[in-house]
C-alpha angles and dihedrals in degrees: 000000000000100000094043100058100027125099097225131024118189135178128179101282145017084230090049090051096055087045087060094045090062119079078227153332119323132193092029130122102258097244088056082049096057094042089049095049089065085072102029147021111192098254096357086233095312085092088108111045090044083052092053090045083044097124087057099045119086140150124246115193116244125243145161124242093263079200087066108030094047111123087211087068112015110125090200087067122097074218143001122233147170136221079252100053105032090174094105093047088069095038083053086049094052094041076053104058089040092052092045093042089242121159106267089183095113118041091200099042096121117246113212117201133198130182118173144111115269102234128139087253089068107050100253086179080064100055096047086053096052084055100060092034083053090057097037086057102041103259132126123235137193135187129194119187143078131233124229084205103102092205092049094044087054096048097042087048086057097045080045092051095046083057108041100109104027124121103237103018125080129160116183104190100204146071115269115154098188095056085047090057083054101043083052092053093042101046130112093190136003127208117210107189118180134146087213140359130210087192110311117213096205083069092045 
Protein backbone atom coordinates (compact mmCIF):
# COMPACT_ATOMS: atom_id res chain seq x y z
CA UNK A 1 0.00 0.00 0.00
CA UNK A 2 2.71 2.52 0.53
CA UNK A 3 4.43 2.11 -2.33
CA UNK A 4 1.36 1.96 -4.45
CA UNK A 5 -0.17 5.24 -3.63
CA UNK A 6 3.32 7.41 -2.62
CA UNK A 7 5.11 9.74 -4.93
CA UNK A 8 8.54 8.54 -4.16
CA UNK A 9 9.66 5.46 -2.92
CA UNK A 10 13.48 5.20 -1.84
CA UNK A 11 15.80 2.27 -0.21
CA UNK A 12 19.88 2.43 0.74
CA UNK A 13 21.40 1.97 -2.59
CA UNK A 14 20.77 2.09 -6.58
CA UNK A 15 22.38 -1.42 -6.54
CA UNK A 16 20.10 -2.42 -3.68
CA UNK A 17 17.04 -1.19 -5.68
CA UNK A 18 17.72 -3.42 -8.88
CA UNK A 19 18.46 -6.40 -6.37
CA UNK A 20 14.48 -5.91 -4.95
CA UNK A 21 13.01 -5.65 -8.44
CA UNK A 22 14.20 -9.14 -9.21
CA UNK A 23 11.89 -12.56 -7.71
CA UNK A 24 15.59 -13.58 -6.70
CA UNK A 25 19.53 -13.51 -7.20
CA UNK A 26 20.79 -13.49 -10.27
CA UNK A 27 24.53 -14.07 -11.66
CA UNK A 28 25.39 -16.32 -8.80
CA UNK A 29 26.68 -20.20 -8.78
CA UNK A 30 23.88 -21.89 -7.97
CA UNK A 31 25.17 -23.31 -4.49
CA UNK A 32 25.96 -19.37 -3.31
CA UNK A 33 22.28 -18.80 -4.65
CA UNK A 34 20.78 -21.13 -2.64
CA UNK A 35 22.89 -20.12 0.58
CA UNK A 36 22.08 -16.72 -0.06
CA UNK A 37 18.46 -17.33 -0.51
CA UNK A 38 18.23 -18.32 2.93
CA UNK A 39 18.75 -14.51 3.72
CA UNK A 40 17.39 -13.01 0.93
CA UNK A 41 14.92 -13.38 -2.19
CA UNK A 42 15.37 -10.70 -4.48
CA UNK A 43 11.90 -8.61 -3.61
CA UNK A 44 10.48 -11.16 -1.08
CA UNK A 45 7.14 -11.09 -3.34
CA UNK A 46 6.96 -7.27 -3.56
CA UNK A 47 9.35 -7.73 -7.30
CA UNK A 48 6.45 -6.88 -9.14
CA UNK A 49 4.84 -4.15 -7.74
CA UNK A 50 8.29 -2.36 -7.32
CA UNK A 51 8.69 -3.20 -11.13
CA UNK A 52 5.28 -1.53 -11.98
CA UNK A 53 6.29 1.73 -9.52
CA UNK A 54 9.31 1.45 -11.09
CA UNK A 55 9.51 5.24 -12.46
CA UNK A 56 9.13 6.38 -8.83
CA UNK A 57 11.63 3.93 -7.14
CA UNK A 58 14.81 4.77 -7.00
CA UNK A 59 18.21 4.20 -4.60
CA UNK A 60 19.86 6.87 -2.74
CA UNK A 61 23.31 5.96 -1.36
CA UNK A 62 23.58 5.92 1.90
CA UNK A 63 25.90 8.25 3.95
CA UNK A 64 26.61 9.77 7.55
CA UNK A 65 26.52 13.76 8.41
CA UNK A 66 30.78 14.15 8.02
CA UNK A 67 29.88 17.54 10.26
CA UNK A 68 28.77 15.04 13.20
CA UNK A 69 30.74 12.08 12.94
CA UNK A 70 34.12 14.05 12.49
CA UNK A 71 36.80 12.99 15.29
CA UNK A 72 38.30 16.91 15.01
CA UNK A 73 35.15 18.01 16.51
CA UNK A 74 33.25 15.17 18.07
CA UNK A 75 32.43 16.06 22.02
CA UNK A 76 31.88 12.38 22.71
CA UNK A 77 35.34 11.95 22.07
CA UNK A 78 38.41 11.76 25.47
CA UNK A 79 40.19 13.80 22.56
CA UNK A 80 39.72 14.98 19.51
CA UNK A 81 41.90 14.30 16.94
CA UNK A 82 42.63 14.52 12.91
CA UNK A 83 44.27 12.10 10.06
CA UNK A 84 47.03 14.76 10.41
CA UNK A 85 47.59 14.63 14.39
CA UNK A 86 46.88 10.79 15.38
CA UNK A 87 47.91 11.47 18.71
CA UNK A 88 44.55 11.45 20.02
CA UNK A 89 43.70 8.45 18.38
CA UNK A 90 46.00 6.73 20.63
CA UNK A 91 45.10 8.88 23.80
CA UNK A 92 41.02 7.66 22.77
CA UNK A 93 42.40 4.10 22.52
CA UNK A 94 44.09 4.22 26.09
CA UNK A 95 40.73 6.29 27.94
CA UNK A 96 38.88 2.84 26.01
CA UNK A 97 40.43 0.27 27.35
CA UNK A 98 40.32 2.07 30.84
CA UNK A 99 36.46 2.69 30.52
CA UNK A 100 35.92 -0.73 29.36
CA UNK A 101 38.72 -2.46 32.31
CA UNK A 102 40.93 -3.75 29.35
CA UNK A 103 44.31 -4.54 29.82
CA UNK A 104 46.40 -1.19 28.88
CA UNK A 105 49.67 -3.13 29.51
CA UNK A 106 50.80 -3.04 25.84
CA UNK A 107 50.24 0.41 23.75
CA UNK A 108 50.50 -1.48 20.47
CA UNK A 109 48.52 -4.41 21.33
CA UNK A 110 45.69 -3.95 18.29
CA UNK A 111 42.45 -3.24 19.29
CA UNK A 112 39.80 -4.70 16.93
CA UNK A 113 36.17 -3.03 17.06
CA UNK A 114 33.12 -4.06 16.03
CA UNK A 115 29.70 -2.19 16.16
CA UNK A 116 26.55 -3.89 14.37
CA UNK A 117 23.24 -5.55 14.98
CA UNK A 118 23.38 -9.41 15.37
CA UNK A 119 21.11 -10.45 13.05
CA UNK A 120 21.41 -13.56 10.50
CA UNK A 121 22.04 -10.66 7.40
CA UNK A 122 25.32 -9.82 8.92
CA UNK A 123 27.23 -13.20 9.49
CA UNK A 124 26.99 -13.47 12.91
CA UNK A 125 29.00 -16.89 12.49
CA UNK A 126 31.53 -14.49 11.34
CA UNK A 127 31.63 -12.24 14.28
CA UNK A 128 31.87 -15.08 16.96
CA UNK A 129 34.70 -16.32 15.03
CA UNK A 130 36.61 -12.97 14.93
CA UNK A 131 36.28 -13.14 18.75
CA UNK A 132 37.98 -16.10 19.40
CA UNK A 133 40.82 -15.38 16.10
CA UNK A 134 41.36 -11.77 17.99
CA UNK A 135 42.29 -13.53 21.07
CA UNK A 136 44.31 -16.54 19.34
CA UNK A 137 46.57 -13.69 17.67
CA UNK A 138 46.98 -11.19 20.61
CA UNK A 139 44.51 -8.53 19.78
CA UNK A 140 41.51 -6.93 21.83
CA UNK A 141 38.37 -6.81 20.66
CA UNK A 142 35.54 -5.25 21.44
CA UNK A 143 31.62 -5.47 20.12
CA UNK A 144 28.88 -3.17 20.69
CA UNK A 145 24.82 -4.28 19.34
CA UNK A 146 21.91 -6.37 20.20
CA UNK A 147 20.13 -8.74 18.34
CA UNK A 148 16.07 -8.84 18.02
CA UNK A 149 16.63 -12.41 17.33
CA UNK A 150 15.74 -14.11 20.65
CA UNK A 151 18.09 -17.22 19.81
CA UNK A 152 21.32 -14.70 18.77
CA UNK A 153 20.84 -12.41 21.77
CA UNK A 154 21.04 -15.74 24.10
CA UNK A 155 24.17 -17.13 22.48
CA UNK A 156 26.22 -13.56 22.18
CA UNK A 157 25.25 -12.93 25.99
CA UNK A 158 27.02 -16.33 26.70
CA UNK A 159 29.79 -15.76 24.75
CA UNK A 160 29.50 -11.94 26.75
CA UNK A 161 29.32 -13.66 30.24
CA UNK A 162 32.25 -16.07 29.57
CA UNK A 163 34.20 -12.75 28.94
CA UNK A 164 33.22 -10.46 31.38
CA UNK A 165 35.87 -10.38 33.13
CA UNK A 166 38.25 -11.17 30.97
CA UNK A 167 41.37 -8.76 30.10
CA UNK A 168 41.14 -8.33 26.36
CA UNK A 169 37.70 -9.36 25.61
CA UNK A 170 34.36 -7.03 26.11
CA UNK A 171 30.94 -7.38 24.52
CA UNK A 172 28.40 -4.62 25.38
CA UNK A 173 24.96 -6.02 23.91
CA UNK A 174 23.15 -2.88 23.42
CA UNK A 175 22.84 0.50 21.28
CA UNK A 176 24.72 3.28 22.54
CA UNK A 177 25.77 6.00 19.85
CA UNK A 178 27.81 7.84 21.80
CA UNK A 179 30.23 4.72 22.88
CA UNK A 180 30.25 3.92 19.25
CA UNK A 181 31.47 7.16 18.52
CA UNK A 182 34.07 6.26 20.92
CA UNK A 183 34.87 2.47 19.84
CA UNK A 184 35.27 4.17 16.00
CA UNK A 185 37.75 6.73 17.25
CA UNK A 186 39.61 4.21 19.39
CA UNK A 187 39.94 1.63 17.23
CA UNK A 188 43.04 0.23 15.58
CA UNK A 189 40.94 -2.08 13.17
CA UNK A 190 37.19 -2.69 12.45
CA UNK A 191 35.58 -5.98 11.15
CA UNK A 192 32.34 -5.63 8.93
CA UNK A 193 30.83 -9.35 8.42
CA UNK A 194 28.01 -9.71 6.56
CA UNK A 195 26.73 -12.42 4.18
CA UNK A 196 25.01 -9.48 2.11
CA UNK A 197 24.60 -5.46 2.24
CA UNK A 198 22.18 -3.54 1.20
CA UNK A 199 24.72 -0.38 1.78
CA UNK A 200 26.36 -0.62 5.39
CA UNK A 201 27.19 2.98 7.32
CA UNK A 202 30.14 1.52 9.63
CA UNK A 203 32.09 1.25 6.06
CA UNK A 204 30.91 5.00 4.95
Amino acid sequence: GAIVFSNIVTTVSPTYAQEVRTAELRGLTKNYALFLSVFLKGGKGLHSTLNFHSKKFMGILNGIDTDAWDPATDIFLKVQYTANDLQGKAENKAAMRRHLRLSSANDSQPLVGCITRLVPQKGVHLIRHAIYRTLEMGGQFVLLGSSPVPHIQREFEGIANQFQDHEHIRLILKYDESLSRYIYAASDMFIIPSIFEPCGLTQV
